[in-house]
PDBQT receptor file of N, H, CA, C and O in Angstrom, charges set to zero:
ATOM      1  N   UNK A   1    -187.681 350.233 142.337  1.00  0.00    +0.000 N 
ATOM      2  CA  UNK A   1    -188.703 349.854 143.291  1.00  0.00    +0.000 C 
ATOM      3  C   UNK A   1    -188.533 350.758 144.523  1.00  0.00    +0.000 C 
ATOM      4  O   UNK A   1    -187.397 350.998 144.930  1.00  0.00    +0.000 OA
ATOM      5  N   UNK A   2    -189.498 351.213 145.066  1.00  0.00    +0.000 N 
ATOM      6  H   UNK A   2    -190.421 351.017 144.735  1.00  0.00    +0.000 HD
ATOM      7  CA  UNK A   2    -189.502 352.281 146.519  1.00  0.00    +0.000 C 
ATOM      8  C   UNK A   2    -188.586 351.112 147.232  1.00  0.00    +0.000 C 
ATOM      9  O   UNK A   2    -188.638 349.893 147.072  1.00  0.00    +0.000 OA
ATOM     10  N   UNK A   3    -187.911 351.738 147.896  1.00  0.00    +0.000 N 
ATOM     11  H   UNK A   3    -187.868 352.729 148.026  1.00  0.00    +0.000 HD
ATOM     12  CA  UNK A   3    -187.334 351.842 149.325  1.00  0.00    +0.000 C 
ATOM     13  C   UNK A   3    -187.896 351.005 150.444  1.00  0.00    +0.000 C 
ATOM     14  O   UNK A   3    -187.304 350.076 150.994  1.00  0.00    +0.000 OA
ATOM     15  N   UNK A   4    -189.744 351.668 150.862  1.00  0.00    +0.000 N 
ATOM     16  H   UNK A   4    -190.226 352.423 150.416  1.00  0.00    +0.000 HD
ATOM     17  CA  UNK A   4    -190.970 350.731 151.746  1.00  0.00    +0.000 C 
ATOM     18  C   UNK A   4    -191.400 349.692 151.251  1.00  0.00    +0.000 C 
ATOM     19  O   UNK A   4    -191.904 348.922 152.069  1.00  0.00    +0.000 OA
ATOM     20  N   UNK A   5    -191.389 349.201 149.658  1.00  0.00    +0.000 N 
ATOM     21  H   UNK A   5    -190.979 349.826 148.994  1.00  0.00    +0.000 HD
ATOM     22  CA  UNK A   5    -191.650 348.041 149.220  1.00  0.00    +0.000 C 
ATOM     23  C   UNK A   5    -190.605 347.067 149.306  1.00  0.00    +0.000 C 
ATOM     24  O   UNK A   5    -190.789 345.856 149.429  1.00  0.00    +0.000 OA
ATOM     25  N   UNK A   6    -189.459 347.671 149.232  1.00  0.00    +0.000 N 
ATOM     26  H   UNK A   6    -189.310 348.655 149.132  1.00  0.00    +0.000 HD
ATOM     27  CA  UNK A   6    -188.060 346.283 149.300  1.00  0.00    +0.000 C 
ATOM     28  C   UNK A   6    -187.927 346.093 150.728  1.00  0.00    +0.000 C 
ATOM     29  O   UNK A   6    -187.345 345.104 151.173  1.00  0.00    +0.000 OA
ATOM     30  N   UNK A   7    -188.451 347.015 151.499  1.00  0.00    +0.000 N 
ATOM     31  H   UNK A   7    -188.923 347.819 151.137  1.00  0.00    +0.000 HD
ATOM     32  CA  UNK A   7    -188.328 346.773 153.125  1.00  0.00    +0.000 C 
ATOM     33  C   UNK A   7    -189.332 345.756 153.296  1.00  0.00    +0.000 C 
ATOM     34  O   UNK A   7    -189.201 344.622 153.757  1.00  0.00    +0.000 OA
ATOM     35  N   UNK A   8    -190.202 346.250 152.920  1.00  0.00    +0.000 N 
ATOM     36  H   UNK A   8    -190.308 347.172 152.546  1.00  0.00    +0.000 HD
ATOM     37  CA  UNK A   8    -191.237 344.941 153.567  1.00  0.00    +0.000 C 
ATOM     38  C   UNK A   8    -191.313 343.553 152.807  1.00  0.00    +0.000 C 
ATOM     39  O   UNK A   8    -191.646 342.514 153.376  1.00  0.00    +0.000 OA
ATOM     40  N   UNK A   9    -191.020 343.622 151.659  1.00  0.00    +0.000 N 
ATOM     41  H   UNK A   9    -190.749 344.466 151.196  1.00  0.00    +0.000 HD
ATOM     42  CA  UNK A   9    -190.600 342.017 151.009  1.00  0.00    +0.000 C 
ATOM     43  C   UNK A   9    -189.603 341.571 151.780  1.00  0.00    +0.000 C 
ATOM     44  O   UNK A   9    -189.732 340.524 152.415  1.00  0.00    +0.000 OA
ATOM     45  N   UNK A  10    -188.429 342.341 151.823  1.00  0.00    +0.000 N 
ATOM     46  H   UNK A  10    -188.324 343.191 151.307  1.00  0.00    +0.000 HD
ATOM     47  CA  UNK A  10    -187.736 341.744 152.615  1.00  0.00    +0.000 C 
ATOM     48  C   UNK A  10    -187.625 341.401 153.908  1.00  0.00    +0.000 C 
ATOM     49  O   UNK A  10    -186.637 340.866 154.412  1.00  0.00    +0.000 OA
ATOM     50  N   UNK A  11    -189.065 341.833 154.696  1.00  0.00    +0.000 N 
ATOM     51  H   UNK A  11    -189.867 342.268 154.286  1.00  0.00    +0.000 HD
ATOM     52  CA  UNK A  11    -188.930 341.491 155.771  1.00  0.00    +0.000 C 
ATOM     53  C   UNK A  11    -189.539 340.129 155.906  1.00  0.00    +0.000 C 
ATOM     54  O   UNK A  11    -189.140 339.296 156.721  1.00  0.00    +0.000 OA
ATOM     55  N   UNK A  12    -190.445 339.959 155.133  1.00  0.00    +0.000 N 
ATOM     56  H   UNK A  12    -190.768 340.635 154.471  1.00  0.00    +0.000 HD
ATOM     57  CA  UNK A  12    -191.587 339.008 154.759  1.00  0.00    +0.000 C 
ATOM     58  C   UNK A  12    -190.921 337.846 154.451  1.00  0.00    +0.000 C 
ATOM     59  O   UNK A  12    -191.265 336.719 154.808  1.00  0.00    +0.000 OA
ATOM     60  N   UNK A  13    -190.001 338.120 153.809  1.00  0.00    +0.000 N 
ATOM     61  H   UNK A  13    -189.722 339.036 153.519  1.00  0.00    +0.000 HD
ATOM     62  CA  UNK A  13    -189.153 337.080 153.326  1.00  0.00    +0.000 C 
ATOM     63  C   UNK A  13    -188.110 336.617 154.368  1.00  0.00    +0.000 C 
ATOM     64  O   UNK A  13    -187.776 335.433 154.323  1.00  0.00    +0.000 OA
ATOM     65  N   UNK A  14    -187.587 337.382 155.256  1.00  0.00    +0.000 N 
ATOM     66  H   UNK A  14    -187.858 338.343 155.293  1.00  0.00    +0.000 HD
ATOM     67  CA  UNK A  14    -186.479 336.576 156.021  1.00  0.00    +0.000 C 
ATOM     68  C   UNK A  14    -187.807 335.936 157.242  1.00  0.00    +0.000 C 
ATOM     69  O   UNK A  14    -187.796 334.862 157.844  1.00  0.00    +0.000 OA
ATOM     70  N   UNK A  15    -188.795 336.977 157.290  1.00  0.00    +0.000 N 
ATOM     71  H   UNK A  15    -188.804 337.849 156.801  1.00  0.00    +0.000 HD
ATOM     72  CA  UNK A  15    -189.843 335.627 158.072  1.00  0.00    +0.000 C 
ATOM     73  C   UNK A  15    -190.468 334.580 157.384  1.00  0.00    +0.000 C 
ATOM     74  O   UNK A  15    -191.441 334.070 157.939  1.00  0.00    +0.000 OA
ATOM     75  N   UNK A  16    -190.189 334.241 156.516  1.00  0.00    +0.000 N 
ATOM     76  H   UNK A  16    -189.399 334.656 156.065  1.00  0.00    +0.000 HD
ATOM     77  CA  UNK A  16    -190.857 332.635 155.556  1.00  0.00    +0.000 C 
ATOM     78  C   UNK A  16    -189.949 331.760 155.796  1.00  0.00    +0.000 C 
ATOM     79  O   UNK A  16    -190.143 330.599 156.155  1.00  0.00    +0.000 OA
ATOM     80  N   UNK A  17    -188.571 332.473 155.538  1.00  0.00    +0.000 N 
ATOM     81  H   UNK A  17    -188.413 333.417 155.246  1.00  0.00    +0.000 HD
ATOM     82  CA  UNK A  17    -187.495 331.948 155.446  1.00  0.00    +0.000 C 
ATOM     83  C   UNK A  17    -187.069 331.075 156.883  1.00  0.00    +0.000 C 
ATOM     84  O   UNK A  17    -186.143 330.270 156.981  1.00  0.00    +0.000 OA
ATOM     85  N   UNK A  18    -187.822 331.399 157.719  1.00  0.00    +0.000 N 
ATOM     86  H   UNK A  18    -188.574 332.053 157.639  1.00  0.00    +0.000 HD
ATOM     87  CA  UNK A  18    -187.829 330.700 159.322  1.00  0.00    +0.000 C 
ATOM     88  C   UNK A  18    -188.895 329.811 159.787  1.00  0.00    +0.000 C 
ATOM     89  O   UNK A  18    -189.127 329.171 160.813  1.00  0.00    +0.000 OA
ATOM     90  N   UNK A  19    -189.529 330.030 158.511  1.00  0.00    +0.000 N 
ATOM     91  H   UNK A  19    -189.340 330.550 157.677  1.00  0.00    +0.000 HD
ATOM     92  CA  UNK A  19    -190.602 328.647 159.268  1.00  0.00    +0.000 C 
ATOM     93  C   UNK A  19    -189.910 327.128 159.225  1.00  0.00    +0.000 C 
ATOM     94  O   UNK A  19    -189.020 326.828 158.430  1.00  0.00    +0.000 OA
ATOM     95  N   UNK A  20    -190.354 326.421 160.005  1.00  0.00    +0.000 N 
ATOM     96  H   UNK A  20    -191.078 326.666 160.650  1.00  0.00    +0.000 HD
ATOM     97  CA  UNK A  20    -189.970 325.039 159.978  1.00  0.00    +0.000 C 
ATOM     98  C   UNK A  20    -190.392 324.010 158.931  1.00  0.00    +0.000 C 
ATOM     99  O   UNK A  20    -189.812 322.962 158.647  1.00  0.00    +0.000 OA
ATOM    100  N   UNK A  21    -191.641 324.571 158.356  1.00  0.00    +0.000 N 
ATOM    101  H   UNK A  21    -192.112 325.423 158.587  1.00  0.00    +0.000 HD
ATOM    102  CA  UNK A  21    -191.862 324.206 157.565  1.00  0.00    +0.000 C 
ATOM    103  C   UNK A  21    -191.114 323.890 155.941  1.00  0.00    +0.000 C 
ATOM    104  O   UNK A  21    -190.839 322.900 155.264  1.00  0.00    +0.000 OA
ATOM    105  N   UNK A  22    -190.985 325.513 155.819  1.00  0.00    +0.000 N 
ATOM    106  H   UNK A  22    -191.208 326.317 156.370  1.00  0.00    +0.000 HD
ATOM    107  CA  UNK A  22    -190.213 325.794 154.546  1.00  0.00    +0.000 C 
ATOM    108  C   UNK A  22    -188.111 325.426 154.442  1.00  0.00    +0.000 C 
ATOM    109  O   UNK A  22    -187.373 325.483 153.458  1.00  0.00    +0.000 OA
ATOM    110  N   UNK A  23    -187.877 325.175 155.502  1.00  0.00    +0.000 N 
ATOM    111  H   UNK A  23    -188.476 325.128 156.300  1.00  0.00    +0.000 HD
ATOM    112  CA  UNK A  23    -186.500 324.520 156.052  1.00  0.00    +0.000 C 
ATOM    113  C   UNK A  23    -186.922 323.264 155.929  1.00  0.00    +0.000 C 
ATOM    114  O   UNK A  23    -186.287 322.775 154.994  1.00  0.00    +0.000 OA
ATOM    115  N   UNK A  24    -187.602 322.542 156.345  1.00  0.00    +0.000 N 
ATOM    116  H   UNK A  24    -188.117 322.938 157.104  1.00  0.00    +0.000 HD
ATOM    117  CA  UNK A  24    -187.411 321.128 156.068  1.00  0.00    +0.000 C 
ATOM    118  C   UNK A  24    -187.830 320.884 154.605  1.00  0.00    +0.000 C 
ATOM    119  O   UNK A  24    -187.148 319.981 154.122  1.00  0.00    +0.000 OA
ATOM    120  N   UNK A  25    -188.900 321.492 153.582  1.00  0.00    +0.000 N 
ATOM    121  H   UNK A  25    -189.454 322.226 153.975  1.00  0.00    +0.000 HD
ATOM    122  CA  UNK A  25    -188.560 321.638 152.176  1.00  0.00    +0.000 C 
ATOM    123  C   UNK A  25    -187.331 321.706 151.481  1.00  0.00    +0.000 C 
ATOM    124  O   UNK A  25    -186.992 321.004 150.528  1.00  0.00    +0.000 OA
ATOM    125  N   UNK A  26    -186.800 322.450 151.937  1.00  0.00    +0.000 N 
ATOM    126  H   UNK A  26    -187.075 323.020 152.711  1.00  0.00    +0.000 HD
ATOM    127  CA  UNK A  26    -185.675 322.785 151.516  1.00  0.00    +0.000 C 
ATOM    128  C   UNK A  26    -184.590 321.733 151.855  1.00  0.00    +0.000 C 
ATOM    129  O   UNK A  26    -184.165 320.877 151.079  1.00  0.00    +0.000 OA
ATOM    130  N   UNK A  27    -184.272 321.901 152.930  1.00  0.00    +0.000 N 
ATOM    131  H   UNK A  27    -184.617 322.596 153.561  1.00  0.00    +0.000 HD
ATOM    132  CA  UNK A  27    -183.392 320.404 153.086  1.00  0.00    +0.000 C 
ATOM    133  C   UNK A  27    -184.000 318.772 152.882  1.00  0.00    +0.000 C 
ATOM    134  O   UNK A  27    -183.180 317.870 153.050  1.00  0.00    +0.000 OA
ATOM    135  N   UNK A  28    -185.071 318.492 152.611  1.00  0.00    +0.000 N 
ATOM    136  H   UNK A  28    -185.738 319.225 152.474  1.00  0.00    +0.000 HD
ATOM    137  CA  UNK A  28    -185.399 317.262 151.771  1.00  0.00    +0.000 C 
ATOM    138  C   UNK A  28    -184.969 317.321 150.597  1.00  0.00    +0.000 C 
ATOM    139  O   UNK A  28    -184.759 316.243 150.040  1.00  0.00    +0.000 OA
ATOM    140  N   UNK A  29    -184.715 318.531 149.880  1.00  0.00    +0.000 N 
ATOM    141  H   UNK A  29    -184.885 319.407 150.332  1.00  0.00    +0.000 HD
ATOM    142  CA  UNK A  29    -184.231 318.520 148.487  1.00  0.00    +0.000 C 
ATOM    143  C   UNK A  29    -183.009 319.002 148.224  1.00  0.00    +0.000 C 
ATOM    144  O   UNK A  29    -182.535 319.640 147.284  1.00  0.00    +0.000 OA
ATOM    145  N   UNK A  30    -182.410 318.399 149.652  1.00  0.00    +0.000 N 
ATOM    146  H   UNK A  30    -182.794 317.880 150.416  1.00  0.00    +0.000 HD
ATOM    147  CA  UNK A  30    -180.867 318.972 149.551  1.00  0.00    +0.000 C 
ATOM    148  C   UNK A  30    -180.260 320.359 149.439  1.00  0.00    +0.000 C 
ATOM    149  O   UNK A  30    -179.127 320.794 149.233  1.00  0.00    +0.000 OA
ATOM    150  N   UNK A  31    -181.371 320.842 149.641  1.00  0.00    +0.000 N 
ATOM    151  H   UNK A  31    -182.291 320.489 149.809  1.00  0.00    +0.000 HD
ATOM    152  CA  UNK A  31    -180.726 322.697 149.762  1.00  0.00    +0.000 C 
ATOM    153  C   UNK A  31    -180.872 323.070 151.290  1.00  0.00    +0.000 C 
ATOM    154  O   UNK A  31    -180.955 322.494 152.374  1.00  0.00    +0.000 OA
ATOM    155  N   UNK A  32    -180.859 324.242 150.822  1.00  0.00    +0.000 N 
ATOM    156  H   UNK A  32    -180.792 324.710 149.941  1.00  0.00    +0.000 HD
ATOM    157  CA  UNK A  32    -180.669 325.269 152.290  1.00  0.00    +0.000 C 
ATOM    158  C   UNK A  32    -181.373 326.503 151.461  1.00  0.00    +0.000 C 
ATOM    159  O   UNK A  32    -181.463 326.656 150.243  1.00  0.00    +0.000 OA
ATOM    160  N   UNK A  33    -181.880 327.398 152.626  1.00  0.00    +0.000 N 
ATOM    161  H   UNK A  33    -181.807 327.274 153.615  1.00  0.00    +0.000 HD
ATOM    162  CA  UNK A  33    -182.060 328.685 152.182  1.00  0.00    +0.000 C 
ATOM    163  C   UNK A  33    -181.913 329.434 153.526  1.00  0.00    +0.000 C 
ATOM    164  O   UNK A  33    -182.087 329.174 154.717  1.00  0.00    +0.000 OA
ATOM    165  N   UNK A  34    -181.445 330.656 152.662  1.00  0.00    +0.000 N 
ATOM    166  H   UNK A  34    -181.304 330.868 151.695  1.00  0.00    +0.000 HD
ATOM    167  CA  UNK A  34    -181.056 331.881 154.305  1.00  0.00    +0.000 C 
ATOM    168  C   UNK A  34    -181.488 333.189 153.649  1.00  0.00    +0.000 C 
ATOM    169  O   UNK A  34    -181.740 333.374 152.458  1.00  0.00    +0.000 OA
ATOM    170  N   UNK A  35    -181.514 333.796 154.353  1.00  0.00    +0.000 N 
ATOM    171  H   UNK A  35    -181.309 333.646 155.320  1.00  0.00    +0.000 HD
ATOM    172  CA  UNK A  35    -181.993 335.870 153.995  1.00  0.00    +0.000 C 
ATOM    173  C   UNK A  35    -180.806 336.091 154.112  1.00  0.00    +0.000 C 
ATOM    174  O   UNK A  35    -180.004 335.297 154.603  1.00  0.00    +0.000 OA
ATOM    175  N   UNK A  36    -180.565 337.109 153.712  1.00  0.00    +0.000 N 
ATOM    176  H   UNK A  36    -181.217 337.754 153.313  1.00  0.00    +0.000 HD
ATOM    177  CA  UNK A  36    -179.170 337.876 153.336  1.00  0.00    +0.000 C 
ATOM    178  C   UNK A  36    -180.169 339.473 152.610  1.00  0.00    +0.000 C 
ATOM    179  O   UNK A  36    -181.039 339.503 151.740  1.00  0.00    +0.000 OA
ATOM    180  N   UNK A  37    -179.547 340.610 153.435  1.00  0.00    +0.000 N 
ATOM    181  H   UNK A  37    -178.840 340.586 154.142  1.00  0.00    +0.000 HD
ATOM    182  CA  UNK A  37    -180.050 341.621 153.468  1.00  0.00    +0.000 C 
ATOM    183  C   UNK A  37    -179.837 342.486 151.748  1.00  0.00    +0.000 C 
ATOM    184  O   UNK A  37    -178.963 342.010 151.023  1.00  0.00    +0.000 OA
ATOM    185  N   UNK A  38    -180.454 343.404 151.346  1.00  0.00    +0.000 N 
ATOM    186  H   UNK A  38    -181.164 343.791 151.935  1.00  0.00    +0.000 HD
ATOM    187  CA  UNK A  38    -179.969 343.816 149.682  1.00  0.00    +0.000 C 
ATOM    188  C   UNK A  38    -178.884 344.470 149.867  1.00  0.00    +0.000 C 
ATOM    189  O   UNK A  38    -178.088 344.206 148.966  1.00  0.00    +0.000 OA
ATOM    190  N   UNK A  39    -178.494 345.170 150.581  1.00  0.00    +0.000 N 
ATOM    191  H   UNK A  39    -179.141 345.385 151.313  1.00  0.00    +0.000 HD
ATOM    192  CA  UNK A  39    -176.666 345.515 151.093  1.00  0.00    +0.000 C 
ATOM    193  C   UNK A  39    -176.092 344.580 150.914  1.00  0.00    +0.000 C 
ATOM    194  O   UNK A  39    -175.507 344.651 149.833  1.00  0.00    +0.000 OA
ATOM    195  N   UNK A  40    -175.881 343.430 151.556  1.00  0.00    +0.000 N 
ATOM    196  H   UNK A  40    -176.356 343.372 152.434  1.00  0.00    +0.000 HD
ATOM    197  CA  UNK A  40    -175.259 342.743 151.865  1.00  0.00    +0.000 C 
ATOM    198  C   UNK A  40    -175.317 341.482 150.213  1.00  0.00    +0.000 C 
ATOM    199  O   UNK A  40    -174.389 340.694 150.025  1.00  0.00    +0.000 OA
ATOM    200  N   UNK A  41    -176.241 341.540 149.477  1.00  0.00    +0.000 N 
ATOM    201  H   UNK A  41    -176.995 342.180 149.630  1.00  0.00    +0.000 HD
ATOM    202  CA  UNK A  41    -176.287 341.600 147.977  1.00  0.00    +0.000 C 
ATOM    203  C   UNK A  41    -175.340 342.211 147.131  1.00  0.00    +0.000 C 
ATOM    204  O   UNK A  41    -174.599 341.703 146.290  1.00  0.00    +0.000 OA
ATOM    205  N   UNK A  42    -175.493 343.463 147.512  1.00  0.00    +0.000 N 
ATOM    206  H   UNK A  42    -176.095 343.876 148.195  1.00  0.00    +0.000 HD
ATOM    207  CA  UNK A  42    -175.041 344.718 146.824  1.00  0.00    +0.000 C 
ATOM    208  C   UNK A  42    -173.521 344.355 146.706  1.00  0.00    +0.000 C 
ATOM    209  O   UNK A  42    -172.860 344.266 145.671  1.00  0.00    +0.000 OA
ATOM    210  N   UNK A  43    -173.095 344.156 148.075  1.00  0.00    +0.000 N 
ATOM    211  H   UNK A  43    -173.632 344.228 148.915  1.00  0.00    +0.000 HD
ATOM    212  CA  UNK A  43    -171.514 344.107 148.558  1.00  0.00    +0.000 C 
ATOM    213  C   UNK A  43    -170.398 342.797 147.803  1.00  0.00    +0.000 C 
ATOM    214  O   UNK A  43    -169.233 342.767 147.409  1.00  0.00    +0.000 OA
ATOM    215  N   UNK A  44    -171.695 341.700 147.906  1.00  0.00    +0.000 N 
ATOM    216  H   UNK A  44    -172.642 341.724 148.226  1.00  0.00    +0.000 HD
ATOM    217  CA  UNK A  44    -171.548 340.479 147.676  1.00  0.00    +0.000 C 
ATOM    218  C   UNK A  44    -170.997 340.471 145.524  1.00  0.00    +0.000 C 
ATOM    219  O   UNK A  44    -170.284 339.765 144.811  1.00  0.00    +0.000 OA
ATOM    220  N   UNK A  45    -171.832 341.639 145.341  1.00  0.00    +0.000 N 
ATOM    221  H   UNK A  45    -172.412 342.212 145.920  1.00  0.00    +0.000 HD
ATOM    222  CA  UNK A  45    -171.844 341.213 143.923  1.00  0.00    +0.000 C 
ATOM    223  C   UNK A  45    -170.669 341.933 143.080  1.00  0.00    +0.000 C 
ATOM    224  O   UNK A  45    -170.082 341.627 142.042  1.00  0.00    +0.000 OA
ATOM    225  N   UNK A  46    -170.539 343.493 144.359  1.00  0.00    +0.000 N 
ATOM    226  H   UNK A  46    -171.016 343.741 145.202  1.00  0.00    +0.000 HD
ATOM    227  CA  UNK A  46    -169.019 344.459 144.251  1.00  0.00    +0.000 C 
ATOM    228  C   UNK A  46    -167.604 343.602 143.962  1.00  0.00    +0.000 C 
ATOM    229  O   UNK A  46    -166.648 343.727 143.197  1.00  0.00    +0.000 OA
ATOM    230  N   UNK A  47    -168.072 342.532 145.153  1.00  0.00    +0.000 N 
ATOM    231  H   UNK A  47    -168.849 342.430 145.774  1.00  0.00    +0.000 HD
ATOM    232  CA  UNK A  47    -166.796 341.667 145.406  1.00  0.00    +0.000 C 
ATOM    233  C   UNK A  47    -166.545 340.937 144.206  1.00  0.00    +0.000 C 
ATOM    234  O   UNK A  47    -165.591 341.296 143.516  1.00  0.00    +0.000 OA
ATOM    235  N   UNK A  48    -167.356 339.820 143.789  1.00  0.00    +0.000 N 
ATOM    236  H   UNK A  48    -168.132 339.529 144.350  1.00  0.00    +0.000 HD
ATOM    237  CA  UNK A  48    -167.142 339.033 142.626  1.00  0.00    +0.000 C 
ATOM    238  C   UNK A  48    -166.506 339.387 141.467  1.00  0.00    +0.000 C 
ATOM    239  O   UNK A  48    -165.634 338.858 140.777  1.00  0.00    +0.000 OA
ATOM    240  N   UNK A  49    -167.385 340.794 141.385  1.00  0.00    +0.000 N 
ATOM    241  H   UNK A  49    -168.093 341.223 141.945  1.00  0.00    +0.000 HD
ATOM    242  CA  UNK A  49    -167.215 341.939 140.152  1.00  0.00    +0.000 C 
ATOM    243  C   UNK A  49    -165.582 341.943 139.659  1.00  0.00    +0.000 C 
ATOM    244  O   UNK A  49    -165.121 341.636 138.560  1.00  0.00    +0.000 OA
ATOM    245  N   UNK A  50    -164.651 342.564 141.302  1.00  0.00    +0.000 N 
ATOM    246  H   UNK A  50    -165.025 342.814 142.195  1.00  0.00    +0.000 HD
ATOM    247  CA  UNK A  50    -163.951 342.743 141.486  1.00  0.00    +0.000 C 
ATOM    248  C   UNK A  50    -162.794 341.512 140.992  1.00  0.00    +0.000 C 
ATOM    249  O   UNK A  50    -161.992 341.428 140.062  1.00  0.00    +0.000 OA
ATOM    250  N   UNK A  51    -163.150 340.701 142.052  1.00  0.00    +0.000 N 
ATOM    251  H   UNK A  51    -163.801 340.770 142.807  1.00  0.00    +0.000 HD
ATOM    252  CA  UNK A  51    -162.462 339.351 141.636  1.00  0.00    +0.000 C 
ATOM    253  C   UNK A  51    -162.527 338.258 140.686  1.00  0.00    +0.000 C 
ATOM    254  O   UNK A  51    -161.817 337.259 140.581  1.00  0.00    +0.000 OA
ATOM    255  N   UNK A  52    -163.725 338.734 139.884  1.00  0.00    +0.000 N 
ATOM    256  H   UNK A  52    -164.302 339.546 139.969  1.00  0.00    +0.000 HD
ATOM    257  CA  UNK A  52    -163.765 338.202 138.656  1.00  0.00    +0.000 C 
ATOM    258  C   UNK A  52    -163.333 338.798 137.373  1.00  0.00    +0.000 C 
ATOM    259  O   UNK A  52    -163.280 338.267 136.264  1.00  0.00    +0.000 OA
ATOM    260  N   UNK A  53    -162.995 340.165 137.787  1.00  0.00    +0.000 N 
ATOM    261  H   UNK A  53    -163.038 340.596 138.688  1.00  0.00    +0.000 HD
ATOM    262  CA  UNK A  53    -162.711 341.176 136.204  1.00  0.00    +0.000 C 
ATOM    263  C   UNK A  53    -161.273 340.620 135.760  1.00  0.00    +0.000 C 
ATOM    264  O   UNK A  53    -161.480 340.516 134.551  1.00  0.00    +0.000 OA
ATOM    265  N   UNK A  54    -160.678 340.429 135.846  1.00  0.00    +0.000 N 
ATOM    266  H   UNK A  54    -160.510 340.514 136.828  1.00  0.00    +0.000 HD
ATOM    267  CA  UNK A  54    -159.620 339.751 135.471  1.00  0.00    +0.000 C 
ATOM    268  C   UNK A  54    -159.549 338.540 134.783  1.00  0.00    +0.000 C 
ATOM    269  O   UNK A  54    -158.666 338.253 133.974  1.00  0.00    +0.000 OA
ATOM    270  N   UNK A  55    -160.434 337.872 135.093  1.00  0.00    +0.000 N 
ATOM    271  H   UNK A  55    -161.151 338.105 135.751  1.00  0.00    +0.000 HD
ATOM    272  CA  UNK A  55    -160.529 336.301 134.526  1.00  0.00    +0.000 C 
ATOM    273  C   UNK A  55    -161.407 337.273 133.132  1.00  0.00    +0.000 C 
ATOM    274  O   UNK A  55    -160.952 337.466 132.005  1.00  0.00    +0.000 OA
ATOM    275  N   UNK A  56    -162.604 337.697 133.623  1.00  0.00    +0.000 N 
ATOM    276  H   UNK A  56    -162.973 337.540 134.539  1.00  0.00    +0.000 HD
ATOM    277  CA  UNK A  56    -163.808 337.989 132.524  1.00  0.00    +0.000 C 
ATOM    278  C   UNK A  56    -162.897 338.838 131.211  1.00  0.00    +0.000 C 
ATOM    279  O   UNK A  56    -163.201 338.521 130.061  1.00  0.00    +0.000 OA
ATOM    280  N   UNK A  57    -161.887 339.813 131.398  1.00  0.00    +0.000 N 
ATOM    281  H   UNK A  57    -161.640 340.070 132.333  1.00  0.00    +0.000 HD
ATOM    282  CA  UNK A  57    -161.227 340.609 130.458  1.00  0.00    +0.000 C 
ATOM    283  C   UNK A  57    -159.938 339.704 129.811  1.00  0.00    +0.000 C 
ATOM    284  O   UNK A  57    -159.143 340.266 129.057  1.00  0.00    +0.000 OA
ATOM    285  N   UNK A  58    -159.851 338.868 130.011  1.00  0.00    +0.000 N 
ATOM    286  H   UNK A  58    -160.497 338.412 130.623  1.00  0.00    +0.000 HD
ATOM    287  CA  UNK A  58    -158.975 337.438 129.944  1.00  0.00    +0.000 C 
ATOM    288  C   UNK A  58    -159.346 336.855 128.777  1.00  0.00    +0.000 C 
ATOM    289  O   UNK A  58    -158.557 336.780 127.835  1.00  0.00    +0.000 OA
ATOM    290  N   UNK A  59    -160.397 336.453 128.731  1.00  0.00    +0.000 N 
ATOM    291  H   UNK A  59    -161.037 336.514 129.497  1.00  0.00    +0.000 HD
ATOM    292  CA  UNK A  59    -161.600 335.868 127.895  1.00  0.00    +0.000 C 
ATOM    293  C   UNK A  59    -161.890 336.786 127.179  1.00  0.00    +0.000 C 
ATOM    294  O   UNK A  59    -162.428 336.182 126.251  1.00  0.00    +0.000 OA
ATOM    295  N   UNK A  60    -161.941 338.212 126.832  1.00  0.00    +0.000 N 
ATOM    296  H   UNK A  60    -161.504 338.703 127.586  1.00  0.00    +0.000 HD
ATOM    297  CA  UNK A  60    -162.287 339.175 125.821  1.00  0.00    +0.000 C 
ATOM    298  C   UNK A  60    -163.288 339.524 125.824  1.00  0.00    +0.000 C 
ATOM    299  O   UNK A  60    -163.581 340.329 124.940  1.00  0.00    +0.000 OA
ATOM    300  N   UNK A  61    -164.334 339.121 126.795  1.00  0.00    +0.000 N 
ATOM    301  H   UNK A  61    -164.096 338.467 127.514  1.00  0.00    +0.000 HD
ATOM    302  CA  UNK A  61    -165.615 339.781 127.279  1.00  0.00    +0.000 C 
ATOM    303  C   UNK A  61    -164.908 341.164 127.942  1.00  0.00    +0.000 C 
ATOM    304  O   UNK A  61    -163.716 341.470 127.908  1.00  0.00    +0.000 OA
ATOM    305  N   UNK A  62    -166.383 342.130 128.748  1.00  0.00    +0.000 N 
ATOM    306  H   UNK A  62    -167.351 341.882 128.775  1.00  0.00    +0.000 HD
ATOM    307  CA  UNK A  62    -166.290 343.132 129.115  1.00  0.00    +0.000 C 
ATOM    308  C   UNK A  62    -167.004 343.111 130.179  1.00  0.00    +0.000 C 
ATOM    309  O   UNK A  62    -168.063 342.485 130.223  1.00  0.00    +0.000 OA
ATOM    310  N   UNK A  63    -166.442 343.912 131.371  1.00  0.00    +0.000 N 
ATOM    311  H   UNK A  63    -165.581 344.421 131.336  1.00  0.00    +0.000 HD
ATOM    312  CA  UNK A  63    -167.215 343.699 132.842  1.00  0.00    +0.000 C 
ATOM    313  C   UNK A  63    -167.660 345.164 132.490  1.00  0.00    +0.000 C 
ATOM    314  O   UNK A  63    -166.971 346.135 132.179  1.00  0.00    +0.000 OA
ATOM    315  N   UNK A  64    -169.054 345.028 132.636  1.00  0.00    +0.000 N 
ATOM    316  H   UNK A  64    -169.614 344.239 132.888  1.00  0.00    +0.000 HD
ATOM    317  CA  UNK A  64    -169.683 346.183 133.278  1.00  0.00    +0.000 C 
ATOM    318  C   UNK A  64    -169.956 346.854 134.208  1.00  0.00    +0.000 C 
ATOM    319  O   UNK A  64    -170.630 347.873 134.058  1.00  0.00    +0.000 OA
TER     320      UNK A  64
C-alpha cells in the first residue's frame, strides 16, 4: 500500500478513535480502543517475534 494512503488512514483513524462517541461504545462493551502508530506495530510485533521464538521452536513449529 503507498506510503500517502497508510498516512491518511491512519490519520483518520487516530481521529475516530477520539470521538466521545466511539469511546463510550467501546467501553459499554468493556473494551477500550487507542491508535498506536504502524512503527510502533512494526516494533511491537519485532518484540513478540523475538520473545516468542523460543517457546514457538519448542513446540516444533517454525518462526518466520
Amino acid at each position: 500500500m503507498p506510503a500517502p494512503a497508510i498516512a491518511r488512514l491512519s490519520a483518520l483513524t487516530k481521529r475516530v478513535l477520539a470521538m466521545p462517541e466511539l469511546i463510550k461504545a467501546y467501553e459499554d462493551l468493556g473494551a477500550s480502543a487507542w491508535w498506536t502508530s504502524m512503527e510502533d506495530i512494526a516494533s511491537y510485533r519485532t518484540a513478540q517475534k523475538e520473545r516468542l521464538a523460543p517457546l514457538i521452536r519448542a513446540s516444533g513449529a517454525q518462526v518466520d
